[in-house]
LUMKE-931457 format. One line per field, with one value per residue (C-alpha): residue in one letter; x, y, z. Coordinates in Angstrom, 1 decimal. Example, Ala and Ser with C-alpha at 12.3 -4.5 7.8 and 13.67 -1.06 7.14 Angstrom:
resn <- c(A  S)
u <- c(12.3  13.7)
v <- c(-4.5  -1.1)
w <- c(7.8  7.1)
This chain:
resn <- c(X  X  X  X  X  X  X  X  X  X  X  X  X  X  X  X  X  X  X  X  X  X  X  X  X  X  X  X  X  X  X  X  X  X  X  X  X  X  X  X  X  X  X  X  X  X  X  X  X  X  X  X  X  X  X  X  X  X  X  X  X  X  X  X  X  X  X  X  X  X  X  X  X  X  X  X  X  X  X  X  X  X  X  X  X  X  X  X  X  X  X  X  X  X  X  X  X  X  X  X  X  X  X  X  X)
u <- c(-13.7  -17.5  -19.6  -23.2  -24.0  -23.7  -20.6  -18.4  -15.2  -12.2  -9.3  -6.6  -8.0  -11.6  -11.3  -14.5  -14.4  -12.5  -11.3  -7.6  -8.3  -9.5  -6.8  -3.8  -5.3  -5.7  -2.0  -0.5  -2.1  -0.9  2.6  2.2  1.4  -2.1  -5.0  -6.9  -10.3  -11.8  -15.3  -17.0  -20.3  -19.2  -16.0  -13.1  -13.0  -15.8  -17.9  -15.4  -14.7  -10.6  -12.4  -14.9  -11.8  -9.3  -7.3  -6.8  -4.7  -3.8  -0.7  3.1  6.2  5.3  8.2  6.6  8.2  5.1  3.6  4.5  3.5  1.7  0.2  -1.6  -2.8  -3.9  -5.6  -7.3  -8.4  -10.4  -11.4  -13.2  -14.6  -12.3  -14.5  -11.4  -9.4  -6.6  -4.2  -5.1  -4.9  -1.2  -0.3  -1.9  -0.3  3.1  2.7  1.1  4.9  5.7  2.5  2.5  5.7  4.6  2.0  3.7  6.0)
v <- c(20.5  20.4  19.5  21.7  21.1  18.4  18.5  16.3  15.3  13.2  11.5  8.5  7.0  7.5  6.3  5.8  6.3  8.9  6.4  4.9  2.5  4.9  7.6  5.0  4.2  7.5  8.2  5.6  6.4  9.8  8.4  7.1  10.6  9.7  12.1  11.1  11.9  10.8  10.6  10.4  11.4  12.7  15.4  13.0  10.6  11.5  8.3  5.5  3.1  3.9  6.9  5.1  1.9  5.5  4.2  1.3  -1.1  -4.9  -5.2  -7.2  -5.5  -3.2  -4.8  -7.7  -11.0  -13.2  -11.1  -12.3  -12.7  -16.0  -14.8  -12.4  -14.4  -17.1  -14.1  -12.7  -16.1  -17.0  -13.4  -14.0  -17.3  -19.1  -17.2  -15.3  -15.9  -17.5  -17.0  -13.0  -13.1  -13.9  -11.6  -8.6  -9.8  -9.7  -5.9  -4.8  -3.5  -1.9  -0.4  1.0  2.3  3.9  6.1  6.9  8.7)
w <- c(-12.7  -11.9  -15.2  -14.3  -18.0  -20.3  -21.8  -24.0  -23.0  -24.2  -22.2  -22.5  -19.3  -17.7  -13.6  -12.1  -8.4  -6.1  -3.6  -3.1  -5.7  -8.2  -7.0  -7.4  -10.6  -11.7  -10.3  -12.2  -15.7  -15.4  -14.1  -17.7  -19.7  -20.1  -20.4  -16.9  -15.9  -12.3  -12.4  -8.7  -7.3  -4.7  -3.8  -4.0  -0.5  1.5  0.6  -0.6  1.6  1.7  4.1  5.8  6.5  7.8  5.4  7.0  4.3  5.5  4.0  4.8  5.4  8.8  10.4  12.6  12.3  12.7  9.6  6.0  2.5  3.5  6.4  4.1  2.1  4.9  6.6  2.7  1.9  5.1  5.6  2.1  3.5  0.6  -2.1  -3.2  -6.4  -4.5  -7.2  -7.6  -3.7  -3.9  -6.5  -4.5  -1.2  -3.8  -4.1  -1.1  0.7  -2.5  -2.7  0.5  0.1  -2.8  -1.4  1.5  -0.6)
């Protein structure tokens, strides 16, 4: 829906962004029977970087043998120039095969 006017509006959940992070949060409130609303300013992918990247996820599990959960995170870490929150490194390098398996289906 495209708000021309103010308007007032009510939901469960209120996601803020039309890329995949804001889609797969979107997907799983609903996945929850929440009231969603996506709020982007733009149509839905054009700008966020999940288009701009081609989708282009790092993630374990594509079937290479010199690719693991720890080489994720090795990779993550240093790509971040050991900024990152090591520990909430690890638990998205956890999820990322079951993730992608998610939206491929």
């Amino acid at each position: 829906m495209l708000l021309r006017s103010q308007e007032k509006l009510s939901c469960d959940v209120l996601v803020i962004g039309g890329g995949g992070a804001g889609l797969r949060s979107a997907i799983a409130a609903k996945l929850h029977n929440a009231d969603v609303i996506l709020a982007t300013k733009t149509k839905i992918g054009p700008c966020s970087n999940t288009y701009i990247s081609k989708a282009v996820i790092a993630a374990t599990g594509w079937g290479t043998a010199d690719d693991d959960e720890n080489v994720h995170i090795a990779d993550t870490v240093r790509g971040g120039r050991f900024l990152n929150d090591q520990s909430m490194v690890a638990k998205m390098a956890e999820r990322t095969h079951s993730e992608i398996t998610f939206l491929k289906d």
